[in-house]
Backbone as JSON, one array per atom type, in Angstrom:
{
  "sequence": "XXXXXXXXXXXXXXXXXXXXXXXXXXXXXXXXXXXXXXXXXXXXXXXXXXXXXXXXXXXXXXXXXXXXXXXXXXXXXXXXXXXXXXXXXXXXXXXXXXXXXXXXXXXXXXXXXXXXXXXXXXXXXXXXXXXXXXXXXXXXXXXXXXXXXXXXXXXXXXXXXXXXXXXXXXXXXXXXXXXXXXXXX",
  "N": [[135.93, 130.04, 121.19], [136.6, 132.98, 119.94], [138.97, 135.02, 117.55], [138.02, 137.71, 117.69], [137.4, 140.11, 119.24], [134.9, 140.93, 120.66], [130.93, 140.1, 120.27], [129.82, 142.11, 118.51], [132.22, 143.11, 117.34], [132.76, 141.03, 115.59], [130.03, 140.78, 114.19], [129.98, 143.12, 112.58], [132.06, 142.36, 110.75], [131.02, 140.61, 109.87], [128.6, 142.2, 108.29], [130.22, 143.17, 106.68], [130.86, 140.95, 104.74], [128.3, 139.58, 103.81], [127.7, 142.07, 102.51], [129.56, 142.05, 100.61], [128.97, 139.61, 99.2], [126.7, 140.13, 98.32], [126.97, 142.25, 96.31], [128.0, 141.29, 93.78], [125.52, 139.66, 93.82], [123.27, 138.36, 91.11], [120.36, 137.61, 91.72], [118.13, 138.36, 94.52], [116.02, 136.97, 97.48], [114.21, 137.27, 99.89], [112.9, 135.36, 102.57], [109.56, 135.57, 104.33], [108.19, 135.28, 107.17], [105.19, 135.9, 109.0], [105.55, 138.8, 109.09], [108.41, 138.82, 109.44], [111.85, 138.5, 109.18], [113.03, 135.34, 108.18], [114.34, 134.26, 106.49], [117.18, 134.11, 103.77], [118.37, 134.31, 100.23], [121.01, 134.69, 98.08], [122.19, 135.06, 94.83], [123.89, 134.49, 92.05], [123.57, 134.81, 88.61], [125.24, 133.61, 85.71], [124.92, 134.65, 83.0], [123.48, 136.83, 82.97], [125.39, 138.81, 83.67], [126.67, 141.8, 82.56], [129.17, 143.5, 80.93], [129.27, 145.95, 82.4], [128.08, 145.0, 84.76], [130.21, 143.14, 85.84], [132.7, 144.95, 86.18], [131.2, 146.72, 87.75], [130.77, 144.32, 90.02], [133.54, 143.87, 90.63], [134.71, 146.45, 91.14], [132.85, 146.91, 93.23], [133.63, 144.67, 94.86], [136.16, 145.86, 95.6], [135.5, 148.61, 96.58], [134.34, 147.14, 99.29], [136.31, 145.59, 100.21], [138.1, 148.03, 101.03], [136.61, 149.57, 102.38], [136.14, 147.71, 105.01], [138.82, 147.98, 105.59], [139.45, 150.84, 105.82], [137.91, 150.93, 108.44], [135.14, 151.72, 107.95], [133.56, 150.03, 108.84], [133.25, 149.99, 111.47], [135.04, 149.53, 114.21], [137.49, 146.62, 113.72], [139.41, 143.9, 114.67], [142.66, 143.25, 113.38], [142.08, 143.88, 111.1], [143.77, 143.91, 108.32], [144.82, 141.47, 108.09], [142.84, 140.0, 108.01], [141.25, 140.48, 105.45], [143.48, 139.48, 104.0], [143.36, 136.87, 104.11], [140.77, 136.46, 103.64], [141.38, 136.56, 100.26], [143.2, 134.88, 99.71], [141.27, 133.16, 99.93], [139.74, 133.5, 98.29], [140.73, 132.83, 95.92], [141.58, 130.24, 96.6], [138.79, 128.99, 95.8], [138.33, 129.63, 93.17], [140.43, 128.22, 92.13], [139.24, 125.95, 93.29], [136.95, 125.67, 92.12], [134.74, 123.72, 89.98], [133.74, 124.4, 86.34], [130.71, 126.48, 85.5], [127.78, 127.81, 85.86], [126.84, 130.28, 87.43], [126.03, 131.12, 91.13], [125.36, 130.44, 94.11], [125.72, 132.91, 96.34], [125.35, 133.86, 99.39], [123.12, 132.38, 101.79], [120.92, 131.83, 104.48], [118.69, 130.19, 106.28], [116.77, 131.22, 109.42], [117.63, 129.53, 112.43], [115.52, 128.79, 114.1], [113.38, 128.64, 112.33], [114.11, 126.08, 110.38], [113.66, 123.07, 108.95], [110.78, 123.39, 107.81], [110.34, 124.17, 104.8], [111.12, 126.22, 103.97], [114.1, 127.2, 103.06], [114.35, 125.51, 101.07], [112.22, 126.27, 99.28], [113.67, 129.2, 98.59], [115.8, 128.0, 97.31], [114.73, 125.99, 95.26], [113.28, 128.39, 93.54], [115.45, 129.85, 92.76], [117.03, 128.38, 91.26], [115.3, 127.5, 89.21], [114.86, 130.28, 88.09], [117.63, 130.06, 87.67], [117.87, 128.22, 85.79], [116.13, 129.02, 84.0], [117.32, 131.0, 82.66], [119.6, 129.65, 81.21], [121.08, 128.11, 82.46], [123.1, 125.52, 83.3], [124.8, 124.46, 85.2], [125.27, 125.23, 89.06], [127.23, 126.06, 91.52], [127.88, 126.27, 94.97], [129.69, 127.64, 97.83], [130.78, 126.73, 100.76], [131.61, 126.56, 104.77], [132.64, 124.11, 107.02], [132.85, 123.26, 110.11], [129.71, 124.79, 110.26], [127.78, 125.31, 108.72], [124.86, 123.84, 107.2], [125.59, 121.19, 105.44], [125.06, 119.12, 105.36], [121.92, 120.02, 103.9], [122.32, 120.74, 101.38], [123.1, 118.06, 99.86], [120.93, 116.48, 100.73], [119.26, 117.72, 98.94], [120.62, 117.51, 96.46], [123.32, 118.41, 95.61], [126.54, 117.89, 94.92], [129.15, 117.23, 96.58], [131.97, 118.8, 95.28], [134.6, 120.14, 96.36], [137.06, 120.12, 98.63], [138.54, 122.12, 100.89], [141.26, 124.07, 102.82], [140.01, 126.48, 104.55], [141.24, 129.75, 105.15], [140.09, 132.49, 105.49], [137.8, 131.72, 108.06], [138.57, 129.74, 109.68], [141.11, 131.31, 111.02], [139.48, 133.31, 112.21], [137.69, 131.7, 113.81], [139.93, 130.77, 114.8], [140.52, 127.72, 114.96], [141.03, 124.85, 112.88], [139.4, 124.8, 109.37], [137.33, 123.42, 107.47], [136.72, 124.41, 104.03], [133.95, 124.14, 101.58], [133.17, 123.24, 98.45], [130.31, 122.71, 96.49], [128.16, 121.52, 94.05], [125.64, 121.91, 91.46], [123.78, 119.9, 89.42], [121.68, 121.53, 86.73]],
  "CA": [[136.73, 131.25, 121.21], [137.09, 133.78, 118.03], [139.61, 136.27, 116.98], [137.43, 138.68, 117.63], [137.07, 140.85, 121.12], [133.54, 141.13, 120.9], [130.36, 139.85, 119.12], [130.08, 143.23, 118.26], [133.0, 143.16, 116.28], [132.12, 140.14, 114.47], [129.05, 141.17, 113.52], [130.51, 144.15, 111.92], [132.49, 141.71, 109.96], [129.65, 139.86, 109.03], [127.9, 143.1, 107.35], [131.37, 143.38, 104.8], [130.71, 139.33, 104.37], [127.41, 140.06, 103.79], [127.7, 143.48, 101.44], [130.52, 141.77, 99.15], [128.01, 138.95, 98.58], [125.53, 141.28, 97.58], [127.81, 143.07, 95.04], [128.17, 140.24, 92.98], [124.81, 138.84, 93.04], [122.19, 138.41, 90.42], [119.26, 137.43, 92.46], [118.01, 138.23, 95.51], [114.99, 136.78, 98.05], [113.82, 137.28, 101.34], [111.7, 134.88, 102.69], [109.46, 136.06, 105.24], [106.91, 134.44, 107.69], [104.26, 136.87, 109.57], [106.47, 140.02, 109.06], [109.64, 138.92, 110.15], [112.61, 138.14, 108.15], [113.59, 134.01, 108.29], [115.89, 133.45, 105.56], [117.19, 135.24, 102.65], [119.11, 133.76, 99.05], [121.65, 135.76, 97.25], [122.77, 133.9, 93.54], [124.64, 134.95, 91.03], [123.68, 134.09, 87.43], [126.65, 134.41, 84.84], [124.78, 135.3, 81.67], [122.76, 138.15, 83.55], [126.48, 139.71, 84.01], [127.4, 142.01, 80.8], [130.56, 144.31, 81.36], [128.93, 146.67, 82.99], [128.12, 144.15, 85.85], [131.14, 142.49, 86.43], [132.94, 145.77, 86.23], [130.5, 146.7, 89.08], [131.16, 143.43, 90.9], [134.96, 144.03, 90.57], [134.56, 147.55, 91.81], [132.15, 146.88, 94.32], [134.12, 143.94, 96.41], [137.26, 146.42, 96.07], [134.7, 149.09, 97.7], [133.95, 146.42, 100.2], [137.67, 145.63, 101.17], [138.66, 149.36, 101.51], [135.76, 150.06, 103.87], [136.36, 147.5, 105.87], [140.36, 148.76, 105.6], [139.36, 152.32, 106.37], [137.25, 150.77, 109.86], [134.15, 151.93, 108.01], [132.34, 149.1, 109.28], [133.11, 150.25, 112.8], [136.69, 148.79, 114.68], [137.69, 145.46, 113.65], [140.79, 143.91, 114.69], [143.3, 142.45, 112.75], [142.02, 144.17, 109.16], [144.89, 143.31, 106.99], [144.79, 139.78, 107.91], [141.13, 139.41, 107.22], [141.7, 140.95, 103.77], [144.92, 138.59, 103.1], [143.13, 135.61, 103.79], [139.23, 136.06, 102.09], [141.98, 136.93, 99.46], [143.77, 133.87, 99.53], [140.17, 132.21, 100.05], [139.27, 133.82, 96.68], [142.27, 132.52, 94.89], [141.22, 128.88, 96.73], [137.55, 129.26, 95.17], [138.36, 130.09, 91.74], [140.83, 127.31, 91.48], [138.68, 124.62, 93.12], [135.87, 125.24, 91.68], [133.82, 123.94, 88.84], [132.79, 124.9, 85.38], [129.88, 126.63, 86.21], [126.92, 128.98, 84.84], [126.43, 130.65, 88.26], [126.4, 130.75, 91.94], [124.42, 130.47, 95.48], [126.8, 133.41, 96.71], [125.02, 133.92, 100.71], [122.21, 131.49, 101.79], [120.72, 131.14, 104.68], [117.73, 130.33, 107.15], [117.04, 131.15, 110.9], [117.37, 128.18, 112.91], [114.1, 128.52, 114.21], [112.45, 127.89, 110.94], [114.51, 124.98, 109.64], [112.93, 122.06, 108.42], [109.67, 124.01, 107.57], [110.68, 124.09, 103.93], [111.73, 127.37, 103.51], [115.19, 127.02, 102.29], [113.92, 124.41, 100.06], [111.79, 126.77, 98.6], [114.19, 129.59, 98.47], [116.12, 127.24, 96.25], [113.56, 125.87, 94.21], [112.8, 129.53, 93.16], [116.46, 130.46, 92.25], [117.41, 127.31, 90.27], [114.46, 127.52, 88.23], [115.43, 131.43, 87.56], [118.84, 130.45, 86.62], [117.73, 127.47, 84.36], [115.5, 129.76, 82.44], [118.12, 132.13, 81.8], [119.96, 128.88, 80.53], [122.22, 128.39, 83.76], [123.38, 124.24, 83.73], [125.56, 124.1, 86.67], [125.16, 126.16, 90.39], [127.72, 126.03, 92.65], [127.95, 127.28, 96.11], [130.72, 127.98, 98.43], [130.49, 126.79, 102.69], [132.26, 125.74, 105.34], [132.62, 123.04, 107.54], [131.53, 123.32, 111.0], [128.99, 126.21, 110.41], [126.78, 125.26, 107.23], [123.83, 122.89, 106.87], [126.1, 121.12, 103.79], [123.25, 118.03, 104.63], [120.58, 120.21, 103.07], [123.05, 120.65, 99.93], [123.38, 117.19, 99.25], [119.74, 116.23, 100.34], [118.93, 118.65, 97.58], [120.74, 116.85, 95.15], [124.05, 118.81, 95.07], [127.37, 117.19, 95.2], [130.8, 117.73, 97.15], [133.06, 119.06, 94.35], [136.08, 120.31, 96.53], [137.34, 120.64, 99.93], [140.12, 122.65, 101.26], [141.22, 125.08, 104.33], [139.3, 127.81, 105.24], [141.59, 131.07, 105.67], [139.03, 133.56, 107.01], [136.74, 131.02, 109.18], [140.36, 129.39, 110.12], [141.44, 132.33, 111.61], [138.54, 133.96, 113.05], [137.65, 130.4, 114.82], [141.11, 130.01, 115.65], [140.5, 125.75, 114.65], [141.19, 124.5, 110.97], [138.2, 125.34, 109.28], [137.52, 123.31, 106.03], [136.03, 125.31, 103.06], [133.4, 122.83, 101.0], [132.35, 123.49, 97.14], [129.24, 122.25, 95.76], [127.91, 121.65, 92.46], [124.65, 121.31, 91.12], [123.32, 120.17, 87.49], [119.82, 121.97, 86.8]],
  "C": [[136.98, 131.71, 119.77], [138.17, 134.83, 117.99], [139.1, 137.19, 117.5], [136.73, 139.0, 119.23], [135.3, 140.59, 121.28], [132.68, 140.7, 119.98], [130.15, 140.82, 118.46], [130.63, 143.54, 116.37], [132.99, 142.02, 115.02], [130.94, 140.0, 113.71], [129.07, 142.39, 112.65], [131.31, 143.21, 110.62], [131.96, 140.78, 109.29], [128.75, 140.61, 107.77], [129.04, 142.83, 106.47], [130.58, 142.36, 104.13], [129.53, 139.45, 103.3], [127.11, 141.13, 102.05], [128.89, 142.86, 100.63], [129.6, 140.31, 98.8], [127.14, 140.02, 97.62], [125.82, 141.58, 95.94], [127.51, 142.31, 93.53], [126.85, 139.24, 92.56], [123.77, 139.4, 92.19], [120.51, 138.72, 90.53], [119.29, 137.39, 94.21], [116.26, 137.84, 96.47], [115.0, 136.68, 98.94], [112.83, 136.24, 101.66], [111.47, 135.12, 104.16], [107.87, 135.11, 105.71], [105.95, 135.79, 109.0], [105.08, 138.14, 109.79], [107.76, 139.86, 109.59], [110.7, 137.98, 108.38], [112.97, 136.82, 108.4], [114.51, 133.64, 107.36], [116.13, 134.04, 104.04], [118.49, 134.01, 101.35], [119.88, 134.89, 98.11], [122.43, 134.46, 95.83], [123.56, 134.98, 92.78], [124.26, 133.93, 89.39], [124.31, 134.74, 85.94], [125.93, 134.77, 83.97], [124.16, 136.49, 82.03], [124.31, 139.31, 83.77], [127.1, 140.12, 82.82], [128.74, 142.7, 81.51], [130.07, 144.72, 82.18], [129.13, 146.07, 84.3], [129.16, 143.58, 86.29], [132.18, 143.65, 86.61], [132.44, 146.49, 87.87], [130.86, 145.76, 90.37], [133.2, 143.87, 91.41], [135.27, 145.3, 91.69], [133.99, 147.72, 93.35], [132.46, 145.51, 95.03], [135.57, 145.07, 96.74], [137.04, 147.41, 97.36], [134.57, 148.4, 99.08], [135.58, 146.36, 101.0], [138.53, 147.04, 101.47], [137.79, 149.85, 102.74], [136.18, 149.2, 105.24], [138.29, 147.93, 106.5], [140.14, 150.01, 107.03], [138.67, 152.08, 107.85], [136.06, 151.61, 109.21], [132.79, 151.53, 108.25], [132.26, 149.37, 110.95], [134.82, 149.28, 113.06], [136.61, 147.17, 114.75], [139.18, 145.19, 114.01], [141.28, 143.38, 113.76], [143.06, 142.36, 111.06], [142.21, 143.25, 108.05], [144.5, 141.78, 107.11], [144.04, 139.64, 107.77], [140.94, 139.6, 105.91], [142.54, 139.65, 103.13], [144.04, 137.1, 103.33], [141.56, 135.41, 103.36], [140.14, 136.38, 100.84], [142.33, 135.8, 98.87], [142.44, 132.76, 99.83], [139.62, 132.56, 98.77], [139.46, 133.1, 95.69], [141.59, 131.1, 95.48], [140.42, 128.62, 95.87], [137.81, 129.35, 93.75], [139.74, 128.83, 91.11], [140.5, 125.89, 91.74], [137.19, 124.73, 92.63], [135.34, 124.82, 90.17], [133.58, 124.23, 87.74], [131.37, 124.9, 85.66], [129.0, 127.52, 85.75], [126.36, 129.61, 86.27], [126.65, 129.84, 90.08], [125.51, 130.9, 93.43], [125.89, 131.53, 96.36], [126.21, 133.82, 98.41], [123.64, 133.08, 100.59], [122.17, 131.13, 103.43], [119.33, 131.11, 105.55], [117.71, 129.99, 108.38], [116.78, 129.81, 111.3], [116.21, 127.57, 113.46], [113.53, 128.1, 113.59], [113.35, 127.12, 109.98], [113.57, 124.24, 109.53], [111.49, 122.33, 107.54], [109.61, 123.89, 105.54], [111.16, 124.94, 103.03], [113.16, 127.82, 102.55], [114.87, 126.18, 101.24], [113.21, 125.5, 98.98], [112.08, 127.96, 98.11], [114.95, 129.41, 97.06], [115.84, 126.99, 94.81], [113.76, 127.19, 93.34], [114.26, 130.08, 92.43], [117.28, 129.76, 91.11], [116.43, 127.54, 89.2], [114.26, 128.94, 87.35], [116.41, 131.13, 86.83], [119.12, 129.81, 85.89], [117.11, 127.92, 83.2], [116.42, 130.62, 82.22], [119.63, 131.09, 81.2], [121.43, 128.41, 81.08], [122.47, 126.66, 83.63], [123.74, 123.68, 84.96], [125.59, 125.47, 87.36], [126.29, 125.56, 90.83], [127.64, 126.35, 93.95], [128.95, 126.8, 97.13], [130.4, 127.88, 99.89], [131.6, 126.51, 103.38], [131.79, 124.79, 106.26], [133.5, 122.64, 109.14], [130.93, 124.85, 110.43], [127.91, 126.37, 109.75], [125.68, 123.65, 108.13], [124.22, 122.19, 105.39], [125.34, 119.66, 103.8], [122.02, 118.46, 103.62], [121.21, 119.87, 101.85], [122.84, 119.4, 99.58], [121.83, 116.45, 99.89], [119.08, 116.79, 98.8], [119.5, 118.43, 96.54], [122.4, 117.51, 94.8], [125.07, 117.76, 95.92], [128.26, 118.02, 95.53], [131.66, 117.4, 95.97], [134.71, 119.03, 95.21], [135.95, 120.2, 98.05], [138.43, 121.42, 100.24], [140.0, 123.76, 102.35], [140.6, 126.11, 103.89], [139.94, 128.61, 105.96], [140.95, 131.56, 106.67], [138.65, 132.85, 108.49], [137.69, 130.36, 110.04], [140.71, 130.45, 111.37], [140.28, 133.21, 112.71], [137.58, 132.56, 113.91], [138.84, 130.08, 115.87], [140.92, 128.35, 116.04], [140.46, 126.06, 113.37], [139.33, 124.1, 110.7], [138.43, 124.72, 107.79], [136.3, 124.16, 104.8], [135.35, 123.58, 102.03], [132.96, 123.71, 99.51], [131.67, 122.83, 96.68], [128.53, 122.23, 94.1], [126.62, 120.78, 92.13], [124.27, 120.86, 89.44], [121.89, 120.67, 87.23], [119.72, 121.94, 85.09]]
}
């Protein structure tokens, strides 16, 4: 059971999710198998961000939480409170995480094509971007039920933090733990 009347409506709340990732990242890749889309990587790498960019980012999650405000994603219930707590999931994030030269900010692949090595190679491809632009430590941000946080730590990254999960909390309606990761490249 979710918060949310309809999948509908949670899939509407998935595009914000979605489009305020975006905002913020650096890099982006699709990976695709006979014309179809299977799994996509959004990063963020900090030295690629001059003013301009983070200015942009700043601007463009405020954009993001006014649309979904205004119901320009289509009718969501319960707005405000989805606002107040990716808010207060922000504020979590930024004080458990890391010293860090960047970030795995959306990540993921259809369940169909797991194991295949796709995410792996997703990866691969974005670490080795954000070590040449002289990136040390990745993070990335999941929760816990909902993630694959085995691949993470097959892949070499470690459990930095844990703590509640506002949004996923709430729109699960069950305590929802939030996980931070940390890689060294």
């Amino acid at each position: 059971m979710t918060t949310f009347a309809k999948k509908e409506e949670m899939s509407r709340t998935m595009k914000s999710y979605i489009d305020f990732c975006q905002v913020s990242a650096t890099w982006k890749e699709t990976a695709c198998v006979s014309d179809q889309i299977v799994g996509f990587l959004f990063g963020r790498v900090d030295c690629e961000l001059g003013v301009i960019c983070r200015l942009r980012t700043l601007f463009g999650h405020g954009a993001v939480y006014l649309k979904l405000l205004l119901g320009l994603y289509g009718h969501v219930s319960h707005r405000l409170k989805i606002i107040r707590c990716a808010l207060a999931d922000d504020k979590n994030i930024a004080a458990n995480s890391p010293d860090a030269d960047g970030e795995v900010t959306f990540f993921v692949v259809d369940s169909a094509f797991r194991g295949r090595g796709i995410g792996k190679a997703l990866m691969n491809r974005f670490l080795q971007h954000a070590k040449s632009k002289g990136a040390r430590r990745i993070t990335v941000y999941t929760t816990d039920p909902g993630c694959n946080w085995g691949f993470y730590e097959r892949y070499g990254f470690k459990l930095h933090a844990s703590f509640h999960d506002n949004f996923t909390s709430f729109a699960r309606k069950e305590e929802v733990k939030a996980l931070i990761f940390a890689i060294d490249i």
